[in-house]
C-alpha positions as CSV (number, residue, x, y, z in Angstrom):
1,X,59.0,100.2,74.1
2,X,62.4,101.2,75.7
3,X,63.5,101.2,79.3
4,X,65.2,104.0,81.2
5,X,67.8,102.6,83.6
6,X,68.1,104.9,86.0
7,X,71.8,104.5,88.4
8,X,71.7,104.9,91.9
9,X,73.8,107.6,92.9
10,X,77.0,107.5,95.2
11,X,75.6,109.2,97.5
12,X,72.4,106.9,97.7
13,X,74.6,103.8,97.3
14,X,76.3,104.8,100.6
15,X,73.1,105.5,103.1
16,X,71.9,101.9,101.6
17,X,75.5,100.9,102.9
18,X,74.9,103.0,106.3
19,X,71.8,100.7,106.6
20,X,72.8,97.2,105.7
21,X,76.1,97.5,108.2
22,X,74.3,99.3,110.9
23,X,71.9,95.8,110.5
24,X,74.7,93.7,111.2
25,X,75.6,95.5,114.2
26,X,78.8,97.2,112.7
27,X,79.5,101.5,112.6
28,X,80.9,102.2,109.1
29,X,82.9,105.0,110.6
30,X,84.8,105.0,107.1
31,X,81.2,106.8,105.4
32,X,80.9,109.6,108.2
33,X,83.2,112.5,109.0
34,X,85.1,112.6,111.7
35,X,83.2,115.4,114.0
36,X,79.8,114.2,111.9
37,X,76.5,115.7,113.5
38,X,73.7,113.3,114.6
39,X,70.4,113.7,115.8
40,X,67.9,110.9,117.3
41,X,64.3,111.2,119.3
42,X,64.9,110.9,122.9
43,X,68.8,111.7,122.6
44,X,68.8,115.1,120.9
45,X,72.2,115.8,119.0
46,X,75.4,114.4,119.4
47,X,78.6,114.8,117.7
48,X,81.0,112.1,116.1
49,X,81.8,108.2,116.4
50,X,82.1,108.2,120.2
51,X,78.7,109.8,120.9
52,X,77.0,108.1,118.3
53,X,78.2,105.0,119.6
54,X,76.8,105.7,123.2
55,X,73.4,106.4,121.5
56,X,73.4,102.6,119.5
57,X,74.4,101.2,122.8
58,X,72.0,102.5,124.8
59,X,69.1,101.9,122.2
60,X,70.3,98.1,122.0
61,X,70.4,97.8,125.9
62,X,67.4,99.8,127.0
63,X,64.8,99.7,124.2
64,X,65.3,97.0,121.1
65,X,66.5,93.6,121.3
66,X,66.6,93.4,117.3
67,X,66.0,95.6,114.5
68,X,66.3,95.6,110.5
69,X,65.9,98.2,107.9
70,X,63.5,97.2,104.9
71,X,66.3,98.2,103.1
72,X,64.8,97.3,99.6
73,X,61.8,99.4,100.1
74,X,63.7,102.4,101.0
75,X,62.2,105.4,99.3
76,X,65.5,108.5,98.4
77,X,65.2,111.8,97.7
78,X,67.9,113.4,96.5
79,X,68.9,116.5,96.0
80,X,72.7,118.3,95.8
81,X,74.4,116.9,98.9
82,X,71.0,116.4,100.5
83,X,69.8,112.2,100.8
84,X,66.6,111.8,102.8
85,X,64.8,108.6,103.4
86,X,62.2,107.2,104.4
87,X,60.9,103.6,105.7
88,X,60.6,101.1,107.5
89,X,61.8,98.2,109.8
90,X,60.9,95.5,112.1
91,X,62.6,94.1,115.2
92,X,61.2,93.6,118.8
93,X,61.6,95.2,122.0
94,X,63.9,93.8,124.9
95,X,60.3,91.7,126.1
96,X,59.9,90.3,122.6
97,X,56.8,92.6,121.5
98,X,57.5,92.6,118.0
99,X,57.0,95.5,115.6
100,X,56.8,95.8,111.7
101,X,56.6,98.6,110.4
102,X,53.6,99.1,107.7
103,X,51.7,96.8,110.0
104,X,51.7,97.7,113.4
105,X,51.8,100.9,114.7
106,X,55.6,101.7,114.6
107,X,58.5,100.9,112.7
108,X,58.2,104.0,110.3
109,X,61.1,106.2,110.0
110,X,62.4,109.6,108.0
111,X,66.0,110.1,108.4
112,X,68.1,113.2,106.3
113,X,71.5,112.7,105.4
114,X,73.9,115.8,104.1
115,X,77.1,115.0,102.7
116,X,80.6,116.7,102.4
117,X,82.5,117.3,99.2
118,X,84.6,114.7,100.3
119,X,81.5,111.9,99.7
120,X,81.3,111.6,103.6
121,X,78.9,111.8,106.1
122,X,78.6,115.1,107.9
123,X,74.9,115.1,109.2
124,X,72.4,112.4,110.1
125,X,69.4,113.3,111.6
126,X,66.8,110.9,112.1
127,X,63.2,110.7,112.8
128,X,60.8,107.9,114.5
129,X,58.5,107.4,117.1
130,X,60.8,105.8,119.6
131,X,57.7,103.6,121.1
132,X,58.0,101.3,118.2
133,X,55.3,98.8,119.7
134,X,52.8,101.7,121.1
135,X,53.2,100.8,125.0
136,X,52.5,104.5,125.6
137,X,48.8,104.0,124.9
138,X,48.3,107.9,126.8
139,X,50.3,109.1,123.3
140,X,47.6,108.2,121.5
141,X,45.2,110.8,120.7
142,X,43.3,108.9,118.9
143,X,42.6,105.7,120.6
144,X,40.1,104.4,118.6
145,X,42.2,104.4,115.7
146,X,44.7,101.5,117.5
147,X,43.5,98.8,115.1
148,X,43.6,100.4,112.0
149,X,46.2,100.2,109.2
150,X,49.5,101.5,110.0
């Protein structure tokens, strides 16, 4: 029987870098362009380090006390300069209602990366239900479904 070892692609190696530093609370402006393109529920699209940074401080200070990727468990797609992934993380809010993704109702994320020929960063959009612990019951269309698996 032989294994195929598959490597993990630059590209790849980077969002997984993206994730683990954004997790320790730093911006690895060094992996994005400089006029980069982002785009997050609730914010709508912003443009470079200075915008994005107004977006992860206003997350931190209105909405989530703490956060982490399941950075491990990420599932990438690739294709040409294309990166999307998806999965999920756990944290709690700024009352301490915890979240995990997989198990309660949010925490579950898609986010699409497109890089430069450079190897940079030029576009980050991501995707989430910003009511990671389901406090906006009235969003729920189907309310009968609140205690089943996530």
């Amino acid at each position: 029987m032989s294994t195929k070892l598959t490597q993990m692609s630059q590209q790849i190696q980077t969002v997984q870098e993206y994730f683990r530093r954004g997790d320790a609370g730093e911006f690895p402006a060094e992996l994005f362009a400089q006029d980069f393109q982002f785009y997050f529920p609730k914010y709508g699209v912003g443009d470079g380090a200075a915008a994005f940074m107004e977006l992860a401080v206003g997350v931190m200070n209105a909405m989530v006390k703490r956060a982490a990727h399941h950075i491990d468990d990420l599932l990438f797609i690739e294709q040409g300069n294309y990166v999307a992934v998806e999965g999920t993380t756990e944290g709690a809010d700024l009352e301490d209602v915890e979240w995990h993704g997989g198990r309660t109702r949010g925490g579950r994320f898609c986010s699409i990366f497109v890089f430069g020929r450079d190897g940079l960063i030029e576009r980050m959009h991501v995707y989430l239900d910003p009511d990671r612990t389901g406090k906006h019951k009235e969003g729920f269309v189907w309310p009968g479904r609140l205690n089943d698996q996530w």
